[in-house]
C-alpha positions in Angstrom: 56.1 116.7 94.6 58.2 119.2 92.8 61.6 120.3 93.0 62.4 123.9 93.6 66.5 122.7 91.6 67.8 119.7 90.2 71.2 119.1 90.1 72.3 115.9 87.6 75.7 114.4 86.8 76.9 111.5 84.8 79.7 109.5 87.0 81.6 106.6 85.5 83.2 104.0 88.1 84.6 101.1 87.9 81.5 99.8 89.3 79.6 101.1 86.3 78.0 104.2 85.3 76.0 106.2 87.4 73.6 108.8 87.1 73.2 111.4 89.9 70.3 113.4 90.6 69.8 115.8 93.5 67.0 117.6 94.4 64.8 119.7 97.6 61.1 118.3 98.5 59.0 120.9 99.9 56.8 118.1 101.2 59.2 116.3 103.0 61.8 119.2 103.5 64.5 117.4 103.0 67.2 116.9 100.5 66.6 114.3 97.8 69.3 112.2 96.0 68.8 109.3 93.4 70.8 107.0 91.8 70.1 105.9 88.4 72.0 102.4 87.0 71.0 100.9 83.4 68.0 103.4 83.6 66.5 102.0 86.9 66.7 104.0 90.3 69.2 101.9 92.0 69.2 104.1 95.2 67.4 107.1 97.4 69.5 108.8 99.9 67.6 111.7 102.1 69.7 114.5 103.9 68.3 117.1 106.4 69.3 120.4 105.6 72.0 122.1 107.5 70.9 125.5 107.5 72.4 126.9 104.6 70.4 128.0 101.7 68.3 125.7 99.5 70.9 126.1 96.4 74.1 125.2 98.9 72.4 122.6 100.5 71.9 120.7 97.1 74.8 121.6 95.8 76.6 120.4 99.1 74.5 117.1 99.1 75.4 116.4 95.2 78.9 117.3 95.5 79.5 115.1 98.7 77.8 111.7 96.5 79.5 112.2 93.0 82.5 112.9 95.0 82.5 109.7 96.8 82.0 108.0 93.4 84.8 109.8 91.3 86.8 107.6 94.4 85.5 104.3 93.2 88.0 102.7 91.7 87.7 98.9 92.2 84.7 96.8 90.6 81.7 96.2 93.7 78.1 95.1 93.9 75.9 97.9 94.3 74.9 96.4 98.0 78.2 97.6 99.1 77.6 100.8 97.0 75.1 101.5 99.0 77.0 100.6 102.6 79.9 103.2 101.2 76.7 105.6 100.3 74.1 105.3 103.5 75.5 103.1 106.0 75.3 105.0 109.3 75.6 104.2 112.8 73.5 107.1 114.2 76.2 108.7 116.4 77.6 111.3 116.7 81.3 110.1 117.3 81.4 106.7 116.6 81.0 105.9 112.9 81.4 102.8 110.8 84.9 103.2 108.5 82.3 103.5 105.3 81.0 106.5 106.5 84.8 108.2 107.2 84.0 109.1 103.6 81.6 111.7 104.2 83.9 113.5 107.3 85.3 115.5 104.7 89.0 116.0 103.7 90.6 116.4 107.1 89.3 112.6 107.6 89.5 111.4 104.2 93.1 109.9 105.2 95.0 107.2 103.2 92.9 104.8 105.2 89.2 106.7 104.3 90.6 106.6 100.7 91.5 102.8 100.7 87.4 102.5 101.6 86.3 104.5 99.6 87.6 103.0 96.3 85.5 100.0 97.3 88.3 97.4 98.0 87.6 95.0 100.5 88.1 95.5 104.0 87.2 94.0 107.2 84.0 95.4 108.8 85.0 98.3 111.5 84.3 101.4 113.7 86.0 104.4 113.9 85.9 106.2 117.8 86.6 109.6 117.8 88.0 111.2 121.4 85.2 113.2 122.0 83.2 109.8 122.2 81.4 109.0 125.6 80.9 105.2 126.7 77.7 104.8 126.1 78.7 105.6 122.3 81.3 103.0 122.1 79.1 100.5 123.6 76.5 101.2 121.3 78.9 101.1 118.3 80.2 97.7 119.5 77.1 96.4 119.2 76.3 97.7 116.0 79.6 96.0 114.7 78.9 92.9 116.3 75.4 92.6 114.4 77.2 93.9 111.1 80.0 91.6 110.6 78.6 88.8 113.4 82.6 88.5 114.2 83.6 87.6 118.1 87.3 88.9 117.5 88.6 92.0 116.9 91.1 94.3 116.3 91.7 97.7 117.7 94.2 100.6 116.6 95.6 104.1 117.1 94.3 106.5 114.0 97.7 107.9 113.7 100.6 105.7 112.0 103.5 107.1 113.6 104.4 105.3 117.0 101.3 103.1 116.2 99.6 101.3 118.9 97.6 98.1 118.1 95.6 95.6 120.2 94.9 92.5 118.4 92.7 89.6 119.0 90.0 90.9 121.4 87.7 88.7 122.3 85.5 90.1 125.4 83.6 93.5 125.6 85.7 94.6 128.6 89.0 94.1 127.0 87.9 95.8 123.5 86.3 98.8 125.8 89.5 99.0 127.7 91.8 98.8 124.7 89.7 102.0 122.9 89.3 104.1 125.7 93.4 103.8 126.2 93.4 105.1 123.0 90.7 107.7 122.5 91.4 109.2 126.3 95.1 107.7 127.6 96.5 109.1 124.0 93.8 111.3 122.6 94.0 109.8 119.2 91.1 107.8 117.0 90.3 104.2 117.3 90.0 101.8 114.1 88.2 98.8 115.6 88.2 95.9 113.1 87.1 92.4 112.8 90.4 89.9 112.8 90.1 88.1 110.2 91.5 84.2 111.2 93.8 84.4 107.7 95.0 81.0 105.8 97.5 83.7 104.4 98.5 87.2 105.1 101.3 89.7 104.1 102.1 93.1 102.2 102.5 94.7 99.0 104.0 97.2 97.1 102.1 99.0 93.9 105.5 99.5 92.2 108.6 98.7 93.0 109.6 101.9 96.1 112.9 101.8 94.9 113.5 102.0 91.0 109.2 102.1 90.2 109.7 99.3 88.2 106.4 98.3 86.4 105.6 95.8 88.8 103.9 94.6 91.3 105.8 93.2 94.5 103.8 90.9 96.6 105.1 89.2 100.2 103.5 86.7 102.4 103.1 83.8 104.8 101.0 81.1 106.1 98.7 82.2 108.7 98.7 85.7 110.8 101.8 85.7 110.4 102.6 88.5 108.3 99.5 90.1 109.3 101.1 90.8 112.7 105.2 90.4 112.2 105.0 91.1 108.9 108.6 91.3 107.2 110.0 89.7 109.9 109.2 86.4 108.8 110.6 84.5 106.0 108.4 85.6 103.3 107.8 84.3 99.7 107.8 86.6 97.3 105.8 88.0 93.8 107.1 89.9 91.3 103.6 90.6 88.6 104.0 92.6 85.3 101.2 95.4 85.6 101.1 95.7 82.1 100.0 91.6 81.1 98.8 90.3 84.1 99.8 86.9 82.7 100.2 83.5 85.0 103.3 83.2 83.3 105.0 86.2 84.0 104.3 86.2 87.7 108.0 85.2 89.4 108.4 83.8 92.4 110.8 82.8 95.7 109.3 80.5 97.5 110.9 80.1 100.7 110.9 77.8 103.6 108.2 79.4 106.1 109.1 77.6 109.5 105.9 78.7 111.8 102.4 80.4 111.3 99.9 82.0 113.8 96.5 81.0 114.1 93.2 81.1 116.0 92.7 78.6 118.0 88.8 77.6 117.3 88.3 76.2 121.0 90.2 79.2 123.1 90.1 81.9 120.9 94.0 82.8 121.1 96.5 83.0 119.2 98.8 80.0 118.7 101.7 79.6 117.2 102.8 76.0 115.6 105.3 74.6 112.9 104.2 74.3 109.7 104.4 70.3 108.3 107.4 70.0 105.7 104.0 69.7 102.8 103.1 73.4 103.6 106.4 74.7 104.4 107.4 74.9 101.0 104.4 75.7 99.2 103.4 78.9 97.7 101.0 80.8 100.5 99.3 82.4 97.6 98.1 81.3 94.7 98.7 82.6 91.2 95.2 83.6 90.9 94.8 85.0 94.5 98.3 86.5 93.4 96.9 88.3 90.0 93.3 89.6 92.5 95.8 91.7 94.8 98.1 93.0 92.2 94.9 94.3 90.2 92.9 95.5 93.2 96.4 97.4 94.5 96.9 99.0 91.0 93.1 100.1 90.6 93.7 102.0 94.4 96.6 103.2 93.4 94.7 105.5 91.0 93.8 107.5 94.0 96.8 107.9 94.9 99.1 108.3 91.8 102.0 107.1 93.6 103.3 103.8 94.9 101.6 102.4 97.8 101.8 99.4 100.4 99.0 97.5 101.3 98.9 94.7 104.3 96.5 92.1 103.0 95.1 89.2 105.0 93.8 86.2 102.8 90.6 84.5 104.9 90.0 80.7 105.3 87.3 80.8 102.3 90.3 82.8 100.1 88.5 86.3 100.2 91.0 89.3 100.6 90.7 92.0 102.7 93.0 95.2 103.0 94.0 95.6 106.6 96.3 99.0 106.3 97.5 101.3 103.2 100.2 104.0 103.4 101.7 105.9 100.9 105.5 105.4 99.8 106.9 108.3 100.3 110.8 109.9 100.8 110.9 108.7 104.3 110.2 104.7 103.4 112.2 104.9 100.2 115.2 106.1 102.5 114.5 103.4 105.1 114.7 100.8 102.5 117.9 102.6 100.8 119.7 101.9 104.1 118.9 98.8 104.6 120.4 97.8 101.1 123.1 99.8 101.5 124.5 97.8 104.5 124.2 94.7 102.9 127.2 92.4 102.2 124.9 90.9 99.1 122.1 92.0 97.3 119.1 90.7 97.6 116.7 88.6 95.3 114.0 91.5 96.2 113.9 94.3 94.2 116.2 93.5 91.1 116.2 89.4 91.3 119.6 88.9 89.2 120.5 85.2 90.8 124.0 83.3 90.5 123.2 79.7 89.1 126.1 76.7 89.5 126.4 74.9 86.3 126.7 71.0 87.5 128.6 69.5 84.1 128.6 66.0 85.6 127.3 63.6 87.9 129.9 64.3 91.3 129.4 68.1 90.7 125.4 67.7 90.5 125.3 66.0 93.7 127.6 68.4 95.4 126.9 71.5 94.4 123.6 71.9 96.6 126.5 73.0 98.9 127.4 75.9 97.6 126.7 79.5 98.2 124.7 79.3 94.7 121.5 80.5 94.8 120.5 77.6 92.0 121.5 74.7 89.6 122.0 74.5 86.0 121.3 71.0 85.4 123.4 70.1 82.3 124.9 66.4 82.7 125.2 65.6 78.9 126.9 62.7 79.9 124.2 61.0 81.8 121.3 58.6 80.0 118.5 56.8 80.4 117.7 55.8 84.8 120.9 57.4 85.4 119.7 60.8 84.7 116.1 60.9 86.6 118.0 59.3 89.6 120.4 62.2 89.9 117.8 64.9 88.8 115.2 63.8 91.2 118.8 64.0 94.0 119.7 66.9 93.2 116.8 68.7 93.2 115.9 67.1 96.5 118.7 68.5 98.3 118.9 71.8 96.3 114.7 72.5 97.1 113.7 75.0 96.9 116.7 76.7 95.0 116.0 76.2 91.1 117.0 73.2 89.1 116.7 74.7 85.6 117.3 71.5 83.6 118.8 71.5 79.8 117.2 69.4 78.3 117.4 67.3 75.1 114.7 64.8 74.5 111.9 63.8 75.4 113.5 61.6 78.3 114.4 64.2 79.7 111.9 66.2 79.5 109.8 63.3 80.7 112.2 62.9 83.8 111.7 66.5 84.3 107.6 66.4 84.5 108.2 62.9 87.0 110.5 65.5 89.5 107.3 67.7 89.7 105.1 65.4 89.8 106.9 63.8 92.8 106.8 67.6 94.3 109.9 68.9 93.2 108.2 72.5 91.7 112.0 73.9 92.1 112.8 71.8 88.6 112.4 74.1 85.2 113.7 73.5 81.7 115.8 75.4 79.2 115.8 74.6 75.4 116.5 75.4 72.3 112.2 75.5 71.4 112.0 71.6 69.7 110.8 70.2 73.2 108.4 73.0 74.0 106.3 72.1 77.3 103.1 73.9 78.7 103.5 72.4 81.6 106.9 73.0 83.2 108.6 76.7 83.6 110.6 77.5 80.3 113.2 78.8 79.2 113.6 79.4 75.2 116.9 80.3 73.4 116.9 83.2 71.9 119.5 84.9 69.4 121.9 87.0 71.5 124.4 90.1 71.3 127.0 88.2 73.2 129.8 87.0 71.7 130.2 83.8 74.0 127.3 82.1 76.0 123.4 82.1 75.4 120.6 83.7 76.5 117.3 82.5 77.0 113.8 83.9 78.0 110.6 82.1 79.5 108.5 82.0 82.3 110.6 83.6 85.5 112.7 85.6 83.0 116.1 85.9 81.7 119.0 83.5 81.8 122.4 83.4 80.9 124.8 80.5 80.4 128.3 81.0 79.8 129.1 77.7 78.4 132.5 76.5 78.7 133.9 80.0 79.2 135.0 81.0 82.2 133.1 85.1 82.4 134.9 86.0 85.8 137.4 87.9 83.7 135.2 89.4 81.7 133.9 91.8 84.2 132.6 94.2 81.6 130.1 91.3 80.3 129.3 90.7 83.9 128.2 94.3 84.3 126.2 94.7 81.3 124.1 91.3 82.0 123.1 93.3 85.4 122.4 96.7 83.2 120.1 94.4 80.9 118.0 92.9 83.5 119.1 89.2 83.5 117.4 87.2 86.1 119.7 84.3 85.9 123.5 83.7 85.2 125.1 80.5 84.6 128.5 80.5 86.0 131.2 77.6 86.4 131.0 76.9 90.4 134.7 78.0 91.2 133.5 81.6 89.9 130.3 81.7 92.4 131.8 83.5 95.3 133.9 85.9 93.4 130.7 86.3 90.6 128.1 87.0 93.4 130.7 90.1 94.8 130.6 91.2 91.7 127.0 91.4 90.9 125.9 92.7 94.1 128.5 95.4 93.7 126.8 96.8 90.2 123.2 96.1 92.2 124.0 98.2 94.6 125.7 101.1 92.5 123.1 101.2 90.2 120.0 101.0 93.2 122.2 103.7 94.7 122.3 106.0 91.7 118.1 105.4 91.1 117.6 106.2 94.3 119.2 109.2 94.9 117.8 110.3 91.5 114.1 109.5 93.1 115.3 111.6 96.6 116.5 115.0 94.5 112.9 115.1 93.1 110.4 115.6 95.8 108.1 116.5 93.2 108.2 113.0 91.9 108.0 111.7 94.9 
């Protein structure tokens, strides 16, 4: 067999590096394309011509496969290479959502991209309008014997107005819900399997607002998010993209009151409260935490600007990407407004909190009860019993607000690790670097700028304690801990109402001012 042409390019992924080779069979007359891996011939792909000349058809061919590579951006076995590659359905208008990748641009949406770059997704079809029934049933069936799900997902193509139907269980109900779509409203149908998720939410690539290095992470128990999504109390992530480090993810862990599920006998959807064990848990763990930040950030390299992913977590902890959209003017300007209106603002996106500093024992087991969104623990007076008893009270009634404890021995850094071992994760430690503990969050002194009060760094990071001093008068020092980036400030607890109207005044200027700066340059944008 000899080639008339050879075409041959090098392609590196982040799957590996590829060798492509293209070629036209007389024998066979058909287009030939190989995949070489390590030196081995990984995988054959035949095309039937088109009708176009033997140099455009290989070139076409080639073009369409190193293409579709360039777009591979997350790590994958080359099994599901060769799904993105070759997997076909046979139809004409019902394909599976790997092969959206080979439609061309004018189908290579956000959603075809999000596939493409090999992050996980839940098995699907696409339906186009032109599809007859016989089609879709035949494409059901090939799902069905793909992913070997019984419930299922179906949606509109289009995200403005979006229709979904969720949870389908029957064949009569799933043919219904696409042909409303694909005939009723003329528009595509992503069929999906519904993945029954432990854990589900969204995420942002950077922050929309300021693009902030980081990634910002959102999520529940359950389907929750996956179908109400910021509706819900949320907890939230906040992960450096540059380190990646377990210690530098920071986190509000809410209290998450109920959570959809599948029920395993029925099939539907249920919704029940979540036991006071799990409502205050983390839905994500750090690891599954660091998995979605890296997997959004290698996407976001096709996109090269801040995205938002809905994620479901499965019952065996495997992630899949449900939707993507790009962040664009019209988002950023939805979430300007809603900041805009609010009295206070929020934790999410620039996290500066108002700590109450409890100075003795009465104050530490009343201060829970005020509009403080934390405790600094700093009873100096207290020894011995006396100071686990009131430690393990106070952080009981303040969960899950922080308890950041200063501490000065190792009894009380002892009475600190007993707190979290009893489940009190809210209770963290600020020091001057002698006690130094592994263990438990930290916060480490550091030499500061400030002529009164210190400042400490550690795990969820920056804190400032005022001391003794009352800083409500000293509005300019208030202003520039906000300009700096302090997480934390330590305040006296008569200066917490008047201190929080102050901080979420300079929040909101200064996400004001960002933002418009972001909205004059569509270019940016």
């Amino acid at each position: 067999m000899k080639s008339v042409r050879s075409l041959n390019t090098n392609v590196s992924t982040a799957a590996g590096d590829f060798h492509v080779q293209t070629e036209f069979y007389h024998s066979s007359n058909k287009v030939i394309t190989l995949l070489f891996h390590g030196g081995q011939t990984v995988l054959r792909i035949e095309d039937e011509p088109e009708g176009n000349s033997v140099d455009e058809e290989i070139k076409r061919v080639h073009e369409s496969i190193v293409r579709r590579l360039f777009l591979l951006k997350v790590p994958v076995s080359l099994e599901r290479i060769k799904e993105l590659l070759t997997l076909k359905t046979g139809l004409r208008n019902v394909i599976f959502i790997e092969e959206i990748v080979e439609r061309g641009p004018e189908e290579l949406a956000d959603f075809g991209v999000l596939v493409a770059s090999g992050a996980p997704v839940p098995a699907g079809i696409v339906v186009f309008p032109e599809a007859s029934e016989d089609e879709i049933e035949k494409g059901f069936r090939l799902l069905k014997e793909k992913s070997g799900a019984s419930r299922f997902i179906a949606k509109t193509g289009k995200k403005e107005g979006r229709v979904t139907f969720f949870n389908i269980g029957s064949f009569e109900k799933l043919k219904k819900a696409v042909l409303q779509i694909v005939k009723d409203m003329g528009d595509r149908a992503i069929v999906s399997e519904m993945i029954d998720a432990r854990s589900s939410g969204f995420l942002y690539s950077s922050d929309p607002l300021t693009g902030d290095n980081t990634v910002i992470i959102e999520s529940s128990w359950g389907i929750c998010g996956y179908i109400k999504g910021n509706k819900l109390n949320l907890d939230k992530y906040r992960v450096d993209k540059e380190t990646f480090e377990f210690w530098r993810i920071k986190k509000e862990i809410v209290r998450k009151y109920t959570e959809l599920s599948i029920d395993s006998e029925t099939g539907n959807i249920t919704e029940s409260e979540i036991s006071d064990d799990r409502a205050l848990m983390a839905s994500l763990s750090d690891e599954e935490v660091l998995i979605l930040a890296k997997l959004a950030l290698s996407i976001e390299k096709n996109f090269s600007r801040t995205i938002r992913l809905d994620f479901v977590i499965s019952k065996d902890g495997s992630p899949f990407f449900t939707d993507i959209s790009v962040v664009g003017v019209k988002e950023k300007k939805e979430l300007l407004r809603k900041l805009s209106v609010l009295e206070e603002a929020p934790f999410y996106p620039t996290g500066v909190r108002i700590l109450a500093e409890a100075t003795d024992v009465d104050v530490a087991r009343t201060i829970s009860f005020l509009p403080c969104d934390g405790i600094y623990f700093n009873v100096s007076g207290v020894i011995g019993e006396m100071f686990e008893k009131v430690l393990l009270e106070t952080a009981e009634t303040a969960f899950p607000k922080p308890v950041v404890v200063n501490v000065r021995n190792k009894d009380d850094l002892n009475a600190v690790r007993e707190a979290r071992n009893k489940g009190f994760t809210n209770v963290w430690i600020a020091t001057d670097g002698a006690l130094m503990a592994h263990d438990v969050p930290s916060f480490i002194r550091e030499e500061t700028p400030f002529v009164t009060g210190s400042v400490f760094k550690g795990t969820y990071g920056k804190l400032f304690a005022g001391g003794s001093s009352i800083i409500s008068p000293n509005l300019s020092l208030v202003r520039e801990l906000v300009r700096s980036g302090f997480d934390f400030i330590v305040v006296h607890p008569d200066e917490i109402v008047y201190l929080k109207k102050v901080v979420a005044s300079e929040e909101r200027r200064l996400m004001l001012k960002m933002a418009r700066q972001f909205l004059k340059l569509d270019e940016r944008i």
